[in-house]
Structures are given as structure tokens and as C-alpha cells.
PDB file of the backbone (N, CA, C, O) and the ligand in Angstrom, with CONECT records:
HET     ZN  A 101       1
ATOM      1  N   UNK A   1     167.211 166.568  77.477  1.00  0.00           N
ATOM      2  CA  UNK A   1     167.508 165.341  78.204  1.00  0.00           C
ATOM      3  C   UNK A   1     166.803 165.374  79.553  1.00  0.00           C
ATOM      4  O   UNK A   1     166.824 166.421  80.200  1.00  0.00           O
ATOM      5  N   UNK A   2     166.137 164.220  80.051  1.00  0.00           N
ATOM      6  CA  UNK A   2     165.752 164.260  81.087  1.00  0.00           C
ATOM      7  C   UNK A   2     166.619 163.354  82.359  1.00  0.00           C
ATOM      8  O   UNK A   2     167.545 162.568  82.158  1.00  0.00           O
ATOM      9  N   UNK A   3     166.199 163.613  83.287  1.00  0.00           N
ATOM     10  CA  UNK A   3     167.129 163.288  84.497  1.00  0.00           C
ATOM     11  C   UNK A   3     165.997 162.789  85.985  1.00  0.00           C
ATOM     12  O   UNK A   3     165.132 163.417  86.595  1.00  0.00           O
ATOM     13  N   UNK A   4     166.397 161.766  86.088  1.00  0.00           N
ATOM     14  CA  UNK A   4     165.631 161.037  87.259  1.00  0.00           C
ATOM     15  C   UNK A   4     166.839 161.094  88.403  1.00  0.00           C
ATOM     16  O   UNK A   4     168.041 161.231  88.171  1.00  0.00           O
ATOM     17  N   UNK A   5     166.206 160.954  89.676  1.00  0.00           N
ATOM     18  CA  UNK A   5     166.967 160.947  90.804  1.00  0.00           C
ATOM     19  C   UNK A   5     167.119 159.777  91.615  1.00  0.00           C
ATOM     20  O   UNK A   5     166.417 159.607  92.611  1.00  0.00           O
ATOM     21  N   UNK A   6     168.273 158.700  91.131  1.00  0.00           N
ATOM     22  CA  UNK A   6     168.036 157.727  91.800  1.00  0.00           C
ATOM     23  C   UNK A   6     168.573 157.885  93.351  1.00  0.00           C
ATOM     24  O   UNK A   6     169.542 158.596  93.612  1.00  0.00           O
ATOM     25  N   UNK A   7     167.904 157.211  94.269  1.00  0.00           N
ATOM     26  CA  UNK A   7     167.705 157.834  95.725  1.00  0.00           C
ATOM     27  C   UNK A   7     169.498 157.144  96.573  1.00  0.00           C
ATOM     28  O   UNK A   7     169.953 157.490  97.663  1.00  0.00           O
ATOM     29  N   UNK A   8     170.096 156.165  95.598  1.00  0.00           N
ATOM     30  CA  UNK A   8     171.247 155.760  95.946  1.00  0.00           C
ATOM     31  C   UNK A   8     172.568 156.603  94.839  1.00  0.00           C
ATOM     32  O   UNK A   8     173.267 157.432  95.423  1.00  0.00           O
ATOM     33  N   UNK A   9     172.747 156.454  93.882  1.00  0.00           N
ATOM     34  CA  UNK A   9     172.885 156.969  92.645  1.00  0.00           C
ATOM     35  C   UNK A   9     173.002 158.629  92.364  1.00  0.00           C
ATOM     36  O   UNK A   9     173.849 159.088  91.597  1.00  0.00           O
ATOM     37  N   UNK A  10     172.176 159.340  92.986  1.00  0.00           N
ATOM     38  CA  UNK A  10     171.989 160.771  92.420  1.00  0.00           C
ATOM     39  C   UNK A  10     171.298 160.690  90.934  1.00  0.00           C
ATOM     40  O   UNK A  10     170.941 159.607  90.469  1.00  0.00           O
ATOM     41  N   UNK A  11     171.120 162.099  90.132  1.00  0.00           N
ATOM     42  CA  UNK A  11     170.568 162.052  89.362  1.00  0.00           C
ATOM     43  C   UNK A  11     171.244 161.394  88.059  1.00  0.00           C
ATOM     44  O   UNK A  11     172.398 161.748  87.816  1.00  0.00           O
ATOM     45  N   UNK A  12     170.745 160.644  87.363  1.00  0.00           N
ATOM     46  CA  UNK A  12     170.894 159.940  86.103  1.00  0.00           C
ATOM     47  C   UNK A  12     169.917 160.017  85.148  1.00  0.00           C
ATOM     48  O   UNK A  12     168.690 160.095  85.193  1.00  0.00           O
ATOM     49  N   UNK A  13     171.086 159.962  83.895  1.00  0.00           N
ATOM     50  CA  UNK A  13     170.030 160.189  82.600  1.00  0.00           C
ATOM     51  C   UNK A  13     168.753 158.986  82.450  1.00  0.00           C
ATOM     52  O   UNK A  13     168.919 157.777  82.612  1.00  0.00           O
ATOM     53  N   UNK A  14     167.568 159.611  82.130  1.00  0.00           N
ATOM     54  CA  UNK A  14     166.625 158.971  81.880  1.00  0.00           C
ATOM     55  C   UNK A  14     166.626 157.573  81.499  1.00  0.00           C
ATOM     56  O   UNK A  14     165.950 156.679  82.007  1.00  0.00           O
ATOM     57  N   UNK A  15     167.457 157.483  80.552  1.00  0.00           N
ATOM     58  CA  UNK A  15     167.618 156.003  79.880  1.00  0.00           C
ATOM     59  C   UNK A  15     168.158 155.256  80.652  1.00  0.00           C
ATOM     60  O   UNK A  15     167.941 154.065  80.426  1.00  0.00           O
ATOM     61  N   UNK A  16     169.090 155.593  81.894  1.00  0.00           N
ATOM     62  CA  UNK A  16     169.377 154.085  82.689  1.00  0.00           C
ATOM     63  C   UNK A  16     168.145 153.883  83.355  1.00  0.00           C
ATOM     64  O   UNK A  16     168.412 153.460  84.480  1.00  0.00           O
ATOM     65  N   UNK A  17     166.711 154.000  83.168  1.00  0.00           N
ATOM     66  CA  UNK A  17     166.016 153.681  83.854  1.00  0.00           C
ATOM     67  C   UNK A  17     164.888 153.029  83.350  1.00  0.00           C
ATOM     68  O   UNK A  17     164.743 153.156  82.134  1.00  0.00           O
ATOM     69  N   UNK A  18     163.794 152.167  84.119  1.00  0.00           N
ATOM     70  CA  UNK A  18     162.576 151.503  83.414  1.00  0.00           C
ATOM     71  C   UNK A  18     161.594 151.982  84.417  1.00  0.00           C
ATOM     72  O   UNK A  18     161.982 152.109  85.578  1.00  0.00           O
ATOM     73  N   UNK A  19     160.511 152.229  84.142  1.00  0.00           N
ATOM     74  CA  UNK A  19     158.948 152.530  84.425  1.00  0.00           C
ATOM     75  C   UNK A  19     158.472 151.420  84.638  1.00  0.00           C
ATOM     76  O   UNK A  19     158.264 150.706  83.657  1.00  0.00           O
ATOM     77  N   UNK A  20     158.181 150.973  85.843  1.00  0.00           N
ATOM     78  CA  UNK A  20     157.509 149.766  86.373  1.00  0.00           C
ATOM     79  C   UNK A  20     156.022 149.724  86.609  1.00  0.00           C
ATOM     80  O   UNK A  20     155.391 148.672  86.504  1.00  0.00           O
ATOM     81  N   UNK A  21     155.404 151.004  86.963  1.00  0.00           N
ATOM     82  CA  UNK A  21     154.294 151.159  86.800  1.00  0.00           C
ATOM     83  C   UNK A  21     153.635 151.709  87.816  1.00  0.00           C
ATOM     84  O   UNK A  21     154.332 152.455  88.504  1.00  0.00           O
ATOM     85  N   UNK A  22     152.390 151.576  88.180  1.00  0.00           N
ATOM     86  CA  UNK A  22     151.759 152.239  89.171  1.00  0.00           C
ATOM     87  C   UNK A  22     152.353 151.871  90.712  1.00  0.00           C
ATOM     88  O   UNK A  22     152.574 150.707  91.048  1.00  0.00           O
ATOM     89  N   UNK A  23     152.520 152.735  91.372  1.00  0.00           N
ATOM     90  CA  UNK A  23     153.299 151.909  93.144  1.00  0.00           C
ATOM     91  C   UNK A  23     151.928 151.657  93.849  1.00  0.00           C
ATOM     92  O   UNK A  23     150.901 152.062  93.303  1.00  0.00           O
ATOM     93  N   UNK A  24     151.891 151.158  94.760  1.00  0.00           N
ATOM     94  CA  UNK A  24     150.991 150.731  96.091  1.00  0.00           C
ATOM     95  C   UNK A  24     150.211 150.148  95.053  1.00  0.00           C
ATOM     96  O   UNK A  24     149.642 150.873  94.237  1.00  0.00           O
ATOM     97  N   UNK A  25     150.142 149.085  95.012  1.00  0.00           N
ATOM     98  CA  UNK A  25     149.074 148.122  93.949  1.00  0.00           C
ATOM     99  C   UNK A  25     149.223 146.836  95.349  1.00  0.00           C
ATOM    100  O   UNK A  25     150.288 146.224  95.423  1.00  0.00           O
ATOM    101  N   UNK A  26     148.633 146.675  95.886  1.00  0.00           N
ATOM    102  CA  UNK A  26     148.454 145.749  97.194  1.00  0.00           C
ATOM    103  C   UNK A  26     147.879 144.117  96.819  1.00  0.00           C
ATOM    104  O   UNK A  26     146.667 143.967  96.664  1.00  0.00           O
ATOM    105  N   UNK A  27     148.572 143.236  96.721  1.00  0.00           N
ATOM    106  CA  UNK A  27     148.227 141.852  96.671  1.00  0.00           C
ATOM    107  C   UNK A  27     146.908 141.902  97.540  1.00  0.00           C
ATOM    108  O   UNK A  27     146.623 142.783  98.351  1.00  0.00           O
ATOM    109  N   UNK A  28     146.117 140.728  97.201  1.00  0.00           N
ATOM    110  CA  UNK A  28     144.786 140.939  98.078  1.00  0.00           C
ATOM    111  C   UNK A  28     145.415 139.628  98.710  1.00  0.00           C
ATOM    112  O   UNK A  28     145.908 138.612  98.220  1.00  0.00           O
ATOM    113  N   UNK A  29     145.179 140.098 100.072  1.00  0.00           N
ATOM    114  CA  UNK A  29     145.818 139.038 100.842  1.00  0.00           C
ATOM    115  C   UNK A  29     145.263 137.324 101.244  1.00  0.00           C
ATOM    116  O   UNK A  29     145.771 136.520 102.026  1.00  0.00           O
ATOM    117  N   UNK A  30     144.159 137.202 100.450  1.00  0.00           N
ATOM    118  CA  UNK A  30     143.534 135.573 100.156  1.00  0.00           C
ATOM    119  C   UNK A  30     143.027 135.643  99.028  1.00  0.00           C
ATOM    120  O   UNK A  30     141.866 136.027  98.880  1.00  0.00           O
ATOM    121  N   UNK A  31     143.959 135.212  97.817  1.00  0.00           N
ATOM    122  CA  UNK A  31     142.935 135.671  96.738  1.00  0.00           C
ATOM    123  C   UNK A  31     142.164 134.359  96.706  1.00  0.00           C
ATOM    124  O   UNK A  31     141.092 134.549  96.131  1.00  0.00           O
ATOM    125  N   UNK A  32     142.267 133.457  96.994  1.00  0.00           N
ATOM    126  CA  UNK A  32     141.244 132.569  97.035  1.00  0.00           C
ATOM    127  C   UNK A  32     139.716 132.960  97.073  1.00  0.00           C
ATOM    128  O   UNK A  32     138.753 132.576  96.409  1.00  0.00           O
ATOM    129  N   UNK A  33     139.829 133.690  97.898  1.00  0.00           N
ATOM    130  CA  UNK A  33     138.537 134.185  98.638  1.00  0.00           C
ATOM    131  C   UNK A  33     138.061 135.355  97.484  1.00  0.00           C
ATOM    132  O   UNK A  33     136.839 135.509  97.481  1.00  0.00           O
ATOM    133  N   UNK A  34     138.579 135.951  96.798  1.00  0.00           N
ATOM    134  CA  UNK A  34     137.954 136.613  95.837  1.00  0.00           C
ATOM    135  C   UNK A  34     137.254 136.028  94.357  1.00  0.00           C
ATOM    136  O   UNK A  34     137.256 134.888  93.892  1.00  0.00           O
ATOM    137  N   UNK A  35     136.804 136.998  93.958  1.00  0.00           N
ATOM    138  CA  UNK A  35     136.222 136.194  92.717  1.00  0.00           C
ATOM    139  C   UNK A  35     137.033 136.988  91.866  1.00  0.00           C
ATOM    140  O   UNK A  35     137.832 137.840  92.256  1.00  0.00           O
ATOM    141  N   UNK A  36     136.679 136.519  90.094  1.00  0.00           N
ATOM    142  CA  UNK A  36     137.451 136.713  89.497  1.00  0.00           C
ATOM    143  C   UNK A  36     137.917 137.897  88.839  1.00  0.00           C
ATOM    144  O   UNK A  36     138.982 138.365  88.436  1.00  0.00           O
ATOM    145  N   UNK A  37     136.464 138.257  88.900  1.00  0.00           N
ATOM    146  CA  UNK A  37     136.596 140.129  88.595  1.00  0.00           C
ATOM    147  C   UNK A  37     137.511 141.107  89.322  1.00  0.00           C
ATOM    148  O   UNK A  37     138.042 142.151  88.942  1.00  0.00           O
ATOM    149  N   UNK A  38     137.539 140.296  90.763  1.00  0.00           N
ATOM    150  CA  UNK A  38     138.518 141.254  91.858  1.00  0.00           C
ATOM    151  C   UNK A  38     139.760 140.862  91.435  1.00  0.00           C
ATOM    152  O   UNK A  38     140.670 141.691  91.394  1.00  0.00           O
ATOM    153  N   UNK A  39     139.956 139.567  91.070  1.00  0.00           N
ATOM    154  CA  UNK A  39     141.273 139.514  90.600  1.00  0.00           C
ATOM    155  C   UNK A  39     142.002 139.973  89.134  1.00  0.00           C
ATOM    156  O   UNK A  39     143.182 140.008  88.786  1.00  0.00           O
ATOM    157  N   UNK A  40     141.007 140.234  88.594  1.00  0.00           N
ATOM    158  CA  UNK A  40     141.260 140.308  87.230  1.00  0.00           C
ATOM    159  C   UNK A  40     142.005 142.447  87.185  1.00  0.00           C
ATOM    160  O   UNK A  40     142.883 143.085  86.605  1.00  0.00           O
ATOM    161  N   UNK A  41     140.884 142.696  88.225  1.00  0.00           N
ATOM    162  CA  UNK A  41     140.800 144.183  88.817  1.00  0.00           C
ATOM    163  C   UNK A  41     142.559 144.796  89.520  1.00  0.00           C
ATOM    164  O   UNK A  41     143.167 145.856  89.369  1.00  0.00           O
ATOM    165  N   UNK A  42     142.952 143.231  90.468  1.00  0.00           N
ATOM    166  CA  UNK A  42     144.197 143.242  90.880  1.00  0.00           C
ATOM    167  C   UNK A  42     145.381 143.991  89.623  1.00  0.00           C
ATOM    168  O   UNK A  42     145.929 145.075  89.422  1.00  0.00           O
ATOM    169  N   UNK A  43     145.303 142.415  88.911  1.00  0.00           N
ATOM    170  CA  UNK A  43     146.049 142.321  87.857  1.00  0.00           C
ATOM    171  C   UNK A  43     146.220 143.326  87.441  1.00  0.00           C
ATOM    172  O   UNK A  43     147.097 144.025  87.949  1.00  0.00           O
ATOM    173  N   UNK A  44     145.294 143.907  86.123  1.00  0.00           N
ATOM    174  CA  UNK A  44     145.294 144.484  85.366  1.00  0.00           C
ATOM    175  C   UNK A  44     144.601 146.147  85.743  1.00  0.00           C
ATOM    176  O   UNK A  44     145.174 147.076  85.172  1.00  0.00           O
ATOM    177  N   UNK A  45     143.808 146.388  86.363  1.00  0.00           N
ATOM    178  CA  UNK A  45     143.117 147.924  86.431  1.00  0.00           C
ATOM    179  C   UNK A  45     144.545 148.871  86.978  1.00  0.00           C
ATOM    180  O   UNK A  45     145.240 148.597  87.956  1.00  0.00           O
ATOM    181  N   UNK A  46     144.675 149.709  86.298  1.00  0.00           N
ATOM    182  CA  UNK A  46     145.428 151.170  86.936  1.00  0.00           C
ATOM    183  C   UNK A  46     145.110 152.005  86.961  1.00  0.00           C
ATOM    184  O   UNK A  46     144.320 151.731  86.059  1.00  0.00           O
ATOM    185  N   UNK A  47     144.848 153.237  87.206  1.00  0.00           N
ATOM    186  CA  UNK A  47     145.146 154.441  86.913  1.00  0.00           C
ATOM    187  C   UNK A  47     145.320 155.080  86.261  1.00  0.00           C
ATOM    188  O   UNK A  47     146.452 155.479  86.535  1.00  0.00           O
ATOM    189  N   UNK A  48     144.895 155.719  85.209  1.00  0.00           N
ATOM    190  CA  UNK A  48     146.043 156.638  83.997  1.00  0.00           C
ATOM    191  C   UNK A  48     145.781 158.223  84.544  1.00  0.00           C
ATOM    192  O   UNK A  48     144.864 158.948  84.159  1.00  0.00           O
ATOM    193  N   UNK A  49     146.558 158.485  85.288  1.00  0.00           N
ATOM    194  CA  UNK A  49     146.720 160.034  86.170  1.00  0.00           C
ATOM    195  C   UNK A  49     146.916 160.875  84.995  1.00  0.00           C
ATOM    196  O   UNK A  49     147.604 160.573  84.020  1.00  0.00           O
ATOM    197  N   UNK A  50     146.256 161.956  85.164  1.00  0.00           N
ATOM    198  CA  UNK A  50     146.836 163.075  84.285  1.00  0.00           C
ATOM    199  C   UNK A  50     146.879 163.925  85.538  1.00  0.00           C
ATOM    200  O   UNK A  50     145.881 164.372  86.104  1.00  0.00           O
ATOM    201  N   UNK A  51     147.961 164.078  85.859  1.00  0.00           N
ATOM    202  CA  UNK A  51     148.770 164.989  87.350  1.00  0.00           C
ATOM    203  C   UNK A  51     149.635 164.102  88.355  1.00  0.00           C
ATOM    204  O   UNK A  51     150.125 163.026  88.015  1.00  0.00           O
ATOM    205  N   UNK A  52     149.733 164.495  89.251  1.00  0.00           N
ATOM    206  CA  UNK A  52     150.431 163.397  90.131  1.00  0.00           C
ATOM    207  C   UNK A  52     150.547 162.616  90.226  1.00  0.00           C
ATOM    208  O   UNK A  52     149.942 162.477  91.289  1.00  0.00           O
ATOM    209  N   UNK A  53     150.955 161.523  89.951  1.00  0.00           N
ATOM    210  CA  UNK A  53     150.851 159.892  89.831  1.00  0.00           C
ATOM    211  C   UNK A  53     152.187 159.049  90.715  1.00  0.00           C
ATOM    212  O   UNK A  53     153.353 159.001  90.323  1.00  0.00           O
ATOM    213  N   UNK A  54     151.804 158.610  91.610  1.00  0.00           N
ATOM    214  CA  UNK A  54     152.904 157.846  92.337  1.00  0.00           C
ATOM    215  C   UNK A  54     153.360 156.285  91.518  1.00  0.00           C
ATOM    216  O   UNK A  54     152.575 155.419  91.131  1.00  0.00           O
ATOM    217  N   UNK A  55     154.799 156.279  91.420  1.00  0.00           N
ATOM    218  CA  UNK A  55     154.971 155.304  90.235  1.00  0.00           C
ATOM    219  C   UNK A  55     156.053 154.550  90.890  1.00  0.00           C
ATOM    220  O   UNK A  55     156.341 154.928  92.026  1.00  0.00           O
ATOM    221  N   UNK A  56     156.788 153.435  90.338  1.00  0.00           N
ATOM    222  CA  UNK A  56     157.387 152.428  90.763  1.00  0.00           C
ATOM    223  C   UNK A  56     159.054 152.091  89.330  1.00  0.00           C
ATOM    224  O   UNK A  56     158.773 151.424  88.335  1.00  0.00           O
ATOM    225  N   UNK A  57     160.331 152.554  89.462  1.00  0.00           N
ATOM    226  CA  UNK A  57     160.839 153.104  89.374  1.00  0.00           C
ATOM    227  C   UNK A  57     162.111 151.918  89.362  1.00  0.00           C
ATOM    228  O   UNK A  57     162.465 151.367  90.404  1.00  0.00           O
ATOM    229  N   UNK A  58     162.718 151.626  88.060  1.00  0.00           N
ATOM    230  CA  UNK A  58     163.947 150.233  88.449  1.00  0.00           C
ATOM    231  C   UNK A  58     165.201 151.072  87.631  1.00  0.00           C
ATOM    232  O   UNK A  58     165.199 151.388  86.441  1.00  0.00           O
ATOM    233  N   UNK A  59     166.122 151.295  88.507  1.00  0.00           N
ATOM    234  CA  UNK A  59     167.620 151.952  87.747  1.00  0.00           C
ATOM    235  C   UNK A  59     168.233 150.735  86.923  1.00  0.00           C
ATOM    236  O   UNK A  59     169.088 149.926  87.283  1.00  0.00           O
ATOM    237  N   UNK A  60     167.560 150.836  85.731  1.00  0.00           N
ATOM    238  CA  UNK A  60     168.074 149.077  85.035  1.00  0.00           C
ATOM    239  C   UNK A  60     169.558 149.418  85.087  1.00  0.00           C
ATOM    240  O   UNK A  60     170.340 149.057  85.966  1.00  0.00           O
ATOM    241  N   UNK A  61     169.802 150.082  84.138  1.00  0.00           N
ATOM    242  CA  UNK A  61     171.663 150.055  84.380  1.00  0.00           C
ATOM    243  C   UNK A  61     172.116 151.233  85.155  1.00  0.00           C
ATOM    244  O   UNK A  61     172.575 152.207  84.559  1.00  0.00           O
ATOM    245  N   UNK A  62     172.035 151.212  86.203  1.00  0.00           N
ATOM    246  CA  UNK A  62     172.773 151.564  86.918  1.00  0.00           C
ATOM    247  C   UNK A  62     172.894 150.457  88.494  1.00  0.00           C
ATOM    248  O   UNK A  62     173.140 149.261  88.651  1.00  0.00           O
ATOM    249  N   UNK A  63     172.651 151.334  89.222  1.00  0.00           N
ATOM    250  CA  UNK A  63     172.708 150.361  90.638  1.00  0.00           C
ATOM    251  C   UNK A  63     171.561 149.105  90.781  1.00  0.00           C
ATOM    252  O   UNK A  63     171.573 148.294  91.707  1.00  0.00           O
ATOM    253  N   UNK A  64     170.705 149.115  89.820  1.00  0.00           N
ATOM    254  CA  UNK A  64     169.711 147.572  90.483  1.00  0.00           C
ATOM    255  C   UNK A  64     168.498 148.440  90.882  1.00  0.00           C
ATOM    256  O   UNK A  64     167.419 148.074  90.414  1.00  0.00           O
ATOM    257  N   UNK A  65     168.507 149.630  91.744  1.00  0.00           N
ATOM    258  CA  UNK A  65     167.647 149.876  92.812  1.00  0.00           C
ATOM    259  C   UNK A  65     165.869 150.053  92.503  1.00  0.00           C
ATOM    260  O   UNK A  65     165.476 150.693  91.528  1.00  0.00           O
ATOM    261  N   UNK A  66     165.377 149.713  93.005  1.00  0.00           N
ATOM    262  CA  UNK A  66     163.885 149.856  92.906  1.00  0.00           C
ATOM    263  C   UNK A  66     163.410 150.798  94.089  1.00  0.00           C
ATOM    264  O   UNK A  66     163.618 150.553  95.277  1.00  0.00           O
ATOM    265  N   UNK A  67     162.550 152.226  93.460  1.00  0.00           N
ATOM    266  CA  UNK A  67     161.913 152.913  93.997  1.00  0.00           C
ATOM    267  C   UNK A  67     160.705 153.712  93.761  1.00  0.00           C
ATOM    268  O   UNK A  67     160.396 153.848  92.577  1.00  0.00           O
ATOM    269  N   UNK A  68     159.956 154.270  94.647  1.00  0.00           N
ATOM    270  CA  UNK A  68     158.519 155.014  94.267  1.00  0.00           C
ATOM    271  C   UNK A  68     159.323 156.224  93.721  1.00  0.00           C
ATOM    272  O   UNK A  68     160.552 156.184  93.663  1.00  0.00           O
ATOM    273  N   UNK A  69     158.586 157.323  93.313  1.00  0.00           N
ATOM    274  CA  UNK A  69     158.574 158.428  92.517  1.00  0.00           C
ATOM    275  C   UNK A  69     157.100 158.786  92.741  1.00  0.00           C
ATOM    276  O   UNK A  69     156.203 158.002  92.431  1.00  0.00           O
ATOM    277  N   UNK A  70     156.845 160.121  93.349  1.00  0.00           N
ATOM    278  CA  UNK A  70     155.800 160.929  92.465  1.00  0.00           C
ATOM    279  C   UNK A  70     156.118 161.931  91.579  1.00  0.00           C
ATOM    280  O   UNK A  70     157.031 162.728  91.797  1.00  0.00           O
ATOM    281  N   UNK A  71     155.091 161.954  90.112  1.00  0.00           N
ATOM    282  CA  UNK A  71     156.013 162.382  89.399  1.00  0.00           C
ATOM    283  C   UNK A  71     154.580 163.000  88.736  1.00  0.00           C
ATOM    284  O   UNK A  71     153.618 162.262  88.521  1.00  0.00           O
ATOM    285  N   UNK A  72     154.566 164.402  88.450  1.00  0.00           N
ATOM    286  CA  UNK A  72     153.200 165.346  87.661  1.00  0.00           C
ATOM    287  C   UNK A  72     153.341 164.082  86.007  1.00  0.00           C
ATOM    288  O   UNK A  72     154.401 163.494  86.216  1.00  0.00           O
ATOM    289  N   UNK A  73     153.107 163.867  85.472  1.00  0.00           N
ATOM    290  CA  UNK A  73     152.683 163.169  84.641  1.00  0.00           C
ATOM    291  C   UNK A  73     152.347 163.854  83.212  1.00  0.00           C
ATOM    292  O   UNK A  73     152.357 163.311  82.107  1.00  0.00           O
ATOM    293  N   UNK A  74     152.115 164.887  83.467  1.00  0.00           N
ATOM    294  CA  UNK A  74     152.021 166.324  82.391  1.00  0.00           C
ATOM    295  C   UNK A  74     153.089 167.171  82.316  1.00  0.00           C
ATOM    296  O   UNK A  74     153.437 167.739  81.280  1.00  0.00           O
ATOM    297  N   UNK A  75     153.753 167.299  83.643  1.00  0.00           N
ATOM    298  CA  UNK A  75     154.496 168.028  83.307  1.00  0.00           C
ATOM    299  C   UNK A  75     156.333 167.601  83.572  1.00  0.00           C
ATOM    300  O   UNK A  75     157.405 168.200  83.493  1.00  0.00           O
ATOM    301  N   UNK A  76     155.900 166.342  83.882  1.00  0.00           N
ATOM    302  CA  UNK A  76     157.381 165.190  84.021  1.00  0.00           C
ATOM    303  C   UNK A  76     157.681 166.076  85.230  1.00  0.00           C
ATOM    304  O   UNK A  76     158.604 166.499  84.534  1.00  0.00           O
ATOM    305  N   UNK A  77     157.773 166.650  86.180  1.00  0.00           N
ATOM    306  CA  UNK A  77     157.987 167.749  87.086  1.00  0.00           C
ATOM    307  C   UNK A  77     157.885 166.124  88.210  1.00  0.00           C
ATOM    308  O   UNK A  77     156.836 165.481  88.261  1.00  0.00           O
ATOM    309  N   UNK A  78     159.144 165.707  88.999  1.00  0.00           N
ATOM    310  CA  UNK A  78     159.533 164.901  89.967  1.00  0.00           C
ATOM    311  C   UNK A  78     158.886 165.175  91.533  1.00  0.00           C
ATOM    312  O   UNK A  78     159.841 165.403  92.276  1.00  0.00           O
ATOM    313  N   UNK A  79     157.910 165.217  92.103  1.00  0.00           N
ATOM    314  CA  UNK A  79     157.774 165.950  93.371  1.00  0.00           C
ATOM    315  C   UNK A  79     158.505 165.539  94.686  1.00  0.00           C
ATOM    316  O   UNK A  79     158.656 166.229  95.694  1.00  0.00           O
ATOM    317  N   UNK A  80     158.923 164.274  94.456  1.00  0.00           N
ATOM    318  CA  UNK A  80     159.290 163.286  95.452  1.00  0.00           C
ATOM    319  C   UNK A  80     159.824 161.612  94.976  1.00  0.00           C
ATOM    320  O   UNK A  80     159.243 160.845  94.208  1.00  0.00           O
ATOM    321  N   UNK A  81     160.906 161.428  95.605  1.00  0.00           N
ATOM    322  CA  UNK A  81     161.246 160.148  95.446  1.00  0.00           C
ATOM    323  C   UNK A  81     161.612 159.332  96.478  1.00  0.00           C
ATOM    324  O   UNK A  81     162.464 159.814  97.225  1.00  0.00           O
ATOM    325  N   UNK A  82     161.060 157.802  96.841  1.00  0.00           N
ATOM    326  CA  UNK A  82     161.206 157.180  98.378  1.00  0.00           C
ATOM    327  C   UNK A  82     161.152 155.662  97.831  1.00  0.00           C
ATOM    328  O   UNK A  82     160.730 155.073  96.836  1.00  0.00           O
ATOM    329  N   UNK A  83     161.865 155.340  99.127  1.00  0.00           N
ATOM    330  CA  UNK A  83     161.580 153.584  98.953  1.00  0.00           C
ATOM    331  C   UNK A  83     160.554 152.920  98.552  1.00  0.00           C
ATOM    332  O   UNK A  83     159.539 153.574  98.792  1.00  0.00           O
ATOM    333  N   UNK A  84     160.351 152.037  98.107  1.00  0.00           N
ATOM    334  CA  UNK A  84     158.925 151.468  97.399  1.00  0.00           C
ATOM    335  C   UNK A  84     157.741 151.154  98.052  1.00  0.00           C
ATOM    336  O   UNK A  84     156.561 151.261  97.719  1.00  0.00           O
ATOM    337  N   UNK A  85     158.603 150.518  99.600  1.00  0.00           N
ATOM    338  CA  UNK A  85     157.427 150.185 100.661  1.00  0.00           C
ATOM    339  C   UNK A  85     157.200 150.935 101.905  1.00  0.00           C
ATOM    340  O   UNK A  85     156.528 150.688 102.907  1.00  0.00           O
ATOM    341  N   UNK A  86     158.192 152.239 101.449  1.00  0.00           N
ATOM    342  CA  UNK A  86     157.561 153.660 102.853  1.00  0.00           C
ATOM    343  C   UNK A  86     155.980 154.316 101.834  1.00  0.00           C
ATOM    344  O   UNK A  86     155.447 154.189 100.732  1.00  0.00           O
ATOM    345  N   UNK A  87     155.825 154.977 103.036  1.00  0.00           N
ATOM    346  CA  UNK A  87     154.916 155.782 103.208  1.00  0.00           C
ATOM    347  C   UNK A  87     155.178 157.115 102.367  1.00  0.00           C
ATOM    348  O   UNK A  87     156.042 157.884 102.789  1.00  0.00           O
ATOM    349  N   UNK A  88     154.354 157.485 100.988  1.00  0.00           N
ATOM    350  CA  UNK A  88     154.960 158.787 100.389  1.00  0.00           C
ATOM    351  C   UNK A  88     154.959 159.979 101.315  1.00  0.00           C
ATOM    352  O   UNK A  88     154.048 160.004 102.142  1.00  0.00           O
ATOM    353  N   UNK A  89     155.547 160.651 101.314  1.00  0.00           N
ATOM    354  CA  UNK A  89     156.615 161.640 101.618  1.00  0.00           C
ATOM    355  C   UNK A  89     155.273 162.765 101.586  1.00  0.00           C
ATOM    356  O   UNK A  89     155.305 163.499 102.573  1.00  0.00           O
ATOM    357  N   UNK A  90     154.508 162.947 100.971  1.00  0.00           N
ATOM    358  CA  UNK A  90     153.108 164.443 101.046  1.00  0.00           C
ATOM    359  C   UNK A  90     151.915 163.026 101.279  1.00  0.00           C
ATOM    360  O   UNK A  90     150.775 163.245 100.870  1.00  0.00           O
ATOM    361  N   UNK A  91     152.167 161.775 101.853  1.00  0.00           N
ATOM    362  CA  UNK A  91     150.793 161.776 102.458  1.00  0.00           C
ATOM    363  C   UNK A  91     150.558 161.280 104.048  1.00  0.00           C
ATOM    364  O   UNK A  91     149.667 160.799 104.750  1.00  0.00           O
ATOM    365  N   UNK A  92     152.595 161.921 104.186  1.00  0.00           N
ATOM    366  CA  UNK A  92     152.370 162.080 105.915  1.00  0.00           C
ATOM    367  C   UNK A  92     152.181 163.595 106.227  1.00  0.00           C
ATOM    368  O   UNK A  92     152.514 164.668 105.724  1.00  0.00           O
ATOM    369  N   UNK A  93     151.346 163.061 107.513  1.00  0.00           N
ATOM    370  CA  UNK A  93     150.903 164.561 108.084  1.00  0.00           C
ATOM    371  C   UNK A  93     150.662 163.986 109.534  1.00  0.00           C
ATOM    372  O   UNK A  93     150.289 164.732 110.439  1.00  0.00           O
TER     373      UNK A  93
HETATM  374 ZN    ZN A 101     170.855 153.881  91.206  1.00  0.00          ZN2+
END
């Protein structure tokens, strides 16, 4: 069984939770002004990390809460978990 740490909550079984997807994915702030490839790039381009991957994190049944996670991706190994719109936790210095 696996176990996520919701940051209000404590740890809970895996299944009260949903995978939202990649975190820091930044609206382009006029998309007008872009063309369509950049937007298309918005939308849809991610990441597929094999190691660390900072991710975006919804406790469906439990409390509601939405949060980041970095999480090894190979080895499900949790490194860190924070609010969605702080600053991760290993890329202050
Ligand atoms: Zn929770």
C-alpha cells in the first residue's frame, strides 16, 4: 500500500488521492500575443521525468486540498510536499 502525505490531513492511503499533473506549468500571460504552436506547447507539452518530478496533487476524498509534491518517479520515494504556488522546498537556497 502506498501512502501520500497530505500537508493538512497527514499521511493517507493512496487512493484518496488524484494526480493532477505536472506543477509550475505558467499561463503565458497574453496569449493573444502568441502563436499557436506556443499555445498548443502551453496546453499540452510536459515532461515525462524519469527521477524527480515536481507534480500537482488533489486529496479527492479527503479534505479538498490541492498541493505540489516532489516525488522520484522511479522510485515513488516522496522528497517533499508544499503548497502549489510556493516556491519548492530544494530550489531555495
Ligand atoms: Zn487532505
Amino acid at each position: 500500500m502506498m501512502t501520500l502525505p497530505c500537508p493538512w490531513c497527514g499521511p493517507r492511503d493512496r487512493e484518496e488521492f488524484r494526480w493532477r499533473g505536472q506543477a509550475h506549468i505558467v499561463r503565458p500571460a497574453r496569449p493573444e500575443l502568441i502563436d499557436d504552436e506556443a499555445w498548443a506547447r502551453y496546453l499540452f507539452a510536459r515532461d515525462n521525468t524519469r527521477g524527480v518530478a515536481r507534480e500537482v496533487w488533489h486529496h479527492i476524498y479527503g479534505c479538498g486540498g490541492w498541493f505540489s509534491m516532489e516525488r522520484d518517479t522511479a522510485s515513488h520515494a516522496i522528497k517533499t510536499v508544499y503548497g502549489m504556488h510556493d516556491t519548492p522546498p530544494t530550489a531555495r537556497s
